[in-house]
Residue, then its C-alpha position, 0 to 999 in steps of 0.5 A: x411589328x406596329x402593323x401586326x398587333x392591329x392586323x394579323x399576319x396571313x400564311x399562305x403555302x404554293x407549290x410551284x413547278x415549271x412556266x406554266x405553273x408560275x403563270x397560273x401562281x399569279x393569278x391566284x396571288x393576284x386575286x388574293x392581294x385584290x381582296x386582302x386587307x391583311x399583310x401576307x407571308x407567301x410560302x412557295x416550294x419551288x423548283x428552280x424555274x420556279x424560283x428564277x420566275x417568281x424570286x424576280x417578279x416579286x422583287x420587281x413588284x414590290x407589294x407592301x406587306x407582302x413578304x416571300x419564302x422559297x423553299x427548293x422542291x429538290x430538297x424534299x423529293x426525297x421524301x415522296x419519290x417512293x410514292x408511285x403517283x399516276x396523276x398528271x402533276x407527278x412528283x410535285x402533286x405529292x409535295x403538300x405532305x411534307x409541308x411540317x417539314x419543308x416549312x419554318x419550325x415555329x410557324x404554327x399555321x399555314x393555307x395552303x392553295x393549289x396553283x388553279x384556285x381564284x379567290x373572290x373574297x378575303x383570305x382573312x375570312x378563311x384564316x379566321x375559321x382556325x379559330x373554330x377548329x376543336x382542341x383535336x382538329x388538325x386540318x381543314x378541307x372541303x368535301x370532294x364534289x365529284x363521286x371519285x371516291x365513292x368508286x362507282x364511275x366506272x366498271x373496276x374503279x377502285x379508289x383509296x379509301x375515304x371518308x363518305x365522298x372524301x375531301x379535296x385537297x385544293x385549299x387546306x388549312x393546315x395547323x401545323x404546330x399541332x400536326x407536328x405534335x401527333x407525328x403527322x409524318x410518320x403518320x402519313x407514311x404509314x397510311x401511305x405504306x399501307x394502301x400502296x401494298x394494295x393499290x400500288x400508285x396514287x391516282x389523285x397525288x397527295x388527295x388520295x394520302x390525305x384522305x386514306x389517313x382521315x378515313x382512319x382519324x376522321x376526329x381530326x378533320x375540320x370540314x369547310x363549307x363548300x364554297x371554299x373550294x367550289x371545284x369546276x371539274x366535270x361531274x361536280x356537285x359544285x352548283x349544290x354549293x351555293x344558292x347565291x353566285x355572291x355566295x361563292x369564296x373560292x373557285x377551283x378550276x380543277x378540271x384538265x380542261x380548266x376554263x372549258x369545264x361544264x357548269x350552269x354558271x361557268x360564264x361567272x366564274x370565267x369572267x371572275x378568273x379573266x378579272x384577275x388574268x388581266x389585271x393591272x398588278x402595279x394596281x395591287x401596290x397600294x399601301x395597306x390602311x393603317x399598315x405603314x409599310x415601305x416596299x421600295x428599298x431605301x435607296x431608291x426612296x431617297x432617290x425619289x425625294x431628291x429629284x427636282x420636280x421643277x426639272x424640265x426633265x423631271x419626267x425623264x428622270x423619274x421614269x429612270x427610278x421607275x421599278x418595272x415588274x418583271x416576268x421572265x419566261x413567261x413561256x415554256x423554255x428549254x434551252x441545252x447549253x452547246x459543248x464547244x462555247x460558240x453560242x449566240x442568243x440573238x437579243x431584242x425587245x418590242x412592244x405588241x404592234x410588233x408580235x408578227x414579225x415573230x415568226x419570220x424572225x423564228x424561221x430566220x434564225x434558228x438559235x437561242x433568242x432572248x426577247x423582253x416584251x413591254x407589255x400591260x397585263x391585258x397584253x400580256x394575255x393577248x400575247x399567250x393566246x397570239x403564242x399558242x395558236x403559232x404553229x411556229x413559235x409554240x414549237x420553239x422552246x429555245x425563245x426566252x420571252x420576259x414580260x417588263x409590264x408597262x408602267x408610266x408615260x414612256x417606253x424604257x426602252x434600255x431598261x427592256x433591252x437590258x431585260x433581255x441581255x442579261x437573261x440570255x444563257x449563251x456566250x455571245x449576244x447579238x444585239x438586234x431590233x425585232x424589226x429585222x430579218x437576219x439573212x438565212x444562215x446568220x447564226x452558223x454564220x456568226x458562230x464561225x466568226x466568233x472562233x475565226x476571229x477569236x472572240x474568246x481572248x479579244x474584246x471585239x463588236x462584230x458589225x452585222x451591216x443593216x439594210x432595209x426594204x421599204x416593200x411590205x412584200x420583199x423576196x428575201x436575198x439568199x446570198x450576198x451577191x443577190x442582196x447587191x443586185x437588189x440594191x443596184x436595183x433600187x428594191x433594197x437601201x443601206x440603212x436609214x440612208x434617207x433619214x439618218x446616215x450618220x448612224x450606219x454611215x462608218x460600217x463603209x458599204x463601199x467598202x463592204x461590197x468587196x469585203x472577203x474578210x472582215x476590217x475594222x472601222x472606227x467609232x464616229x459620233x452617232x454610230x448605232x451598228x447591230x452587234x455581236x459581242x460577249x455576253x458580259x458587255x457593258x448594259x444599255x444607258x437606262x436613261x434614254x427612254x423611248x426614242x433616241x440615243x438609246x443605242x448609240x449611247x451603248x456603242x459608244x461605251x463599247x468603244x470607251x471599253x476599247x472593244x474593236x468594231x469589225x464588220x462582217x464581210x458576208x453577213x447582213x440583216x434587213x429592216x422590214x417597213x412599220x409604222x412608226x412609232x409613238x415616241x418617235x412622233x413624239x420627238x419629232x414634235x416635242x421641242x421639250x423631248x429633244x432639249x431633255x434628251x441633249x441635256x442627257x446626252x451631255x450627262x451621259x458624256x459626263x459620266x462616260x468622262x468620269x468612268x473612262x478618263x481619257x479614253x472618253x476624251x473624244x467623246x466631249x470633242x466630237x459632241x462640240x463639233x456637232 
């Protein structure tokens, strides 16, 4: 409140549907925040992908003075459903006119912004122009800078009515304590009433109402200068708009064919938009001058302020506070739920030296697939560009891909899996890297096992047996008797045989070699088996960060839950050969790292004593043997 006497709060509205549109939705936030010097209140009417998306991208930002409103899409459908609407943003397009209603009854004005808008200045100068508008006035817009309402395009183009070259609806500013006043919506569902009688649908969604209803009360429009919304659509007047590019406040990529639109300076504008793209969000988290304000919970402050930093291991620990921002479904997804409840999402996380073994992992696996992507910014472009060009993956919509944007000196890895785990939307999980191949057949495969052994009603971890190749160019086994001929042959090994036996060492090769039916091993110290188990199984420690104990920390806990581990008799997954990487050097050659992550490990046998009593027991005994 101190902050607000000094520094007015700005009020900015969005409507945001679907994947792509929460993509673009972060753009424009960013590009605002860069500029701000002003705490922001974002109002998003959302469907409720939407909402997922960004709901935890905020929470995980942590902007200070930054508060976020959601409103549900859903509930205001209602409203404009019986407008017929031809334009591609369909229902949605028409959601800014129920903005009196949908918002909050005592905000008295809002800026209300398309998703496809980039700011190159402070928002506080267009907030400030409220302050012109006359005692009539109750909206503010730019002119429309393409000749569409002056209907002469094309031979029989007949558009709504409008005033001279009518207004574009992509920023307006909105007072809504004085549309309210004049029954600003009866008002527009008459003009809609009316022009719909004749023209049957809107071509330009909610433009096409407001602009009919100021052709009728042109008093009370407030008309923008034009570089508030220059829009780069095809045919414009926008390069009449400014004499200087450094003129320019807002840009409007309006045009269908966004960044690939015609315009003497669309080199400027594109590199201005790629700025924002790629920039580095956690940058926009500094704090506003003289607007002391805490984003971090309070909880995690204290936290902070408790640690030691003359800890050997402060690093580690600090990395375990770290709040990554997160962007789940950074890409289209749709996924329908199966009837029968067998379902497994096949779980894993990488970074971008490990983007293509995506699509082999697409043609091995045709299930739902939940991935979390640690990634910059920059990346995270580079990712989108890598997707959409794949004829492969840009034909999966069942791949659930979340952005953990990098952040600090390690790679968190337990925090990136358990991203991943806990937005998968299935019953069953199996719990993979990305580099390896799971055998053809796998996923119908395990969901058989998982109604023959009764997985329903039982705790059990059902153990894909690993192998690896060290061949970059491998004919991948059909069966398992081609994968045991392989290994006889020396072109295929158990996994990390030669490096780590200990890890894969109780899953029994000898054993699973004649296996028809799938047995039972028992937990020993250092088991890291690939699993499948429910859903709603214990997360991964987030302590271990980069290399080492990460997964064995998770396996153990399984065990401490006293979930069964069974090794499947006809499944097998391959690993794939890779450079390896930073951490694993890291480990390697860091006294330092190793002696952090011994004490970790006995904090983990600490707390796993604590949680689980005498279960844990064996843990601590088999921890002193080693």
């Amino acid at each position: 409140s101190e902050c607000r006497e000094i520094i007015y709060l700005i009020h900015v509205a969005c409507v945001c549907a679907g994947h792509n549109a929460s993509r673009d939705v972060v753009t424009l936030v960013k590009s605002v925040l860069f500029h701000r010097r002003n705490p922001l209140h974002f109002h998003f009417i959302t469907d409720t992908v939407a909402n997922r998306i960004l709901s935890s991208l905020f929470q995980s930002w942590m902007v200070p003075s930054v508060q976020v409103s959601f409103y549900d899409a859903d509930e205001l459908k209602s409203e404009v459903s019986w407008i017929p609407n031809k334009h591609y943003s369909g229902i949605y397009g028409l959601m800014k006119l129920t903005l009196t209603k949908a918002l909050p009854s005592d905000l008295s004005k809002v800026i209300v912004l398309d998703t496809d808008i980039t700011f190159a200045t402070d928002i506080a100068e267009l907030w400030g122009i409220f302050r012109k508008f006359t005692d009539k006035q109750v909206i503010g817009l730019v002119e429309n800078q393409s000749d569409w309402y002056l209907g002469n395009l094309w031979k029989n183009h007949k558009p709504w009515p409008a005033l001279g070259r009518g207004f574009n609806t992509g920023v307006i500013l909105l007072y809504l304590e004085r549309l309210r006043r004049i029954g600003w919506e009866q008002m527009w569902r008459l003009t809609a009433e009316r022009e719909l009688m004749s023209m049957l649908s809107t071509s330009l969604a909610d433009q096409d109402i407001f602009n009919a209803f100021i052709k009728q009360n042109p008093v009370l429009v407030h008309q923008l200068p034009c570089f508030w919304n220059v829009q780069l659509s095809d045919h414009t007047r926008s390069e009449q708009c400014y004499t200087e590019v450094s003129d320019l406040k807002v840009i409007h990529w309006n045009s269908p064919k966004k960044l690939r639109v015609k315009n003497k300076h669309v080199e400027f504008f594109r590199n201005l938009y790629l700025t924002f793209l790629e920039y580095d969000g956690n940058l926009l988290r500094r704090e506003l001058f003289g607007c002391p304000t805490q984003a971090s919970p309070e909880s995690l402050q204290k936290a902070l302020e408790e640690l030691d930093e003359d800890d050997q291991c402060y690093d580690f620990r600090r990395e375990r506070l770290t709040v990554h921002r997160v962007h789940l479904y950074f890409l289209q997804y749709d996924y329908t739920p199966t009837e029968d409840n067998t379902d497994i999402t096949l779980v894993a996380q990488l970074s971008m030296d490990r983007l293509q073994m995506l699509e082999a992992i697409c043609k091995h696996w045709e299930g739902p697939i939940s991935l979390a992507l640690y990634m910059s910014d920059a990346e995270a472009q580079q990712f989108l560009r890598y997707a959409q060009a794949s004829e492969v993956l840009k034909n999966r919509k069942n791949v659930g891909y979340h952005i953990v944007y990098k952040e600090g000196q390690f790679y968190p890895v337990n925090l990136v899996r358990n991203v991943a785990l806990k937005n998968a939307n299935t019953p069953y999980v199996f719990l993979t890297d990305v580099d390896f191949l799971p055998m053809y057949g796998l996923y119908d495969y395990l969901r058989k096992s998982v109604v023959q052994m009764d997985m329903a009603h039982t705790k059990k971890a059902l153990v894909v047996p690993a192998f690896e190749t060290l061949r970059y160019r491998l004919s991948f086994p059909k069966s398992k008797a081609e994968l045991l001929s392989m290994l006889d042959m020396g072109t295929l090994y158990t996994f990390r045989y030669h490096v780590w036996p200990k890890g894969h060492a109780p899953t029994n090769y000898a054993k699973w070699r004649t296996a028809t039916t799938p047995y039972k091993v028992e937990w020993e110290p250092d088991f890291e088996p690939y699993v499948v188990v429910r859903r709603e199984c214990p997360e991964y420690d987030q302590r271990f960060v980069g290399f080492g104990w990460n997964k064995v920390s998770h396996i153990m806990e399984l065990d401490a839950q006293e979930y069964d581990l069974m090794v499947l008799p006809n499944a097998f997954m391959i690993h794939m050969p890779h450079a390896p990487s930073f951490d694993i050097s890291k480990f390697r050659s860091s006294s330092s790292y190793r002696n952090c992550l011994n004490t970790l490990k006995d904090e983990f046998h600490q707390d796993l004593s604590r949680k689980y009593g005498s279960a844990a027991l064996k843990y601590l005994t088999a921890q002193r043997n080693i």
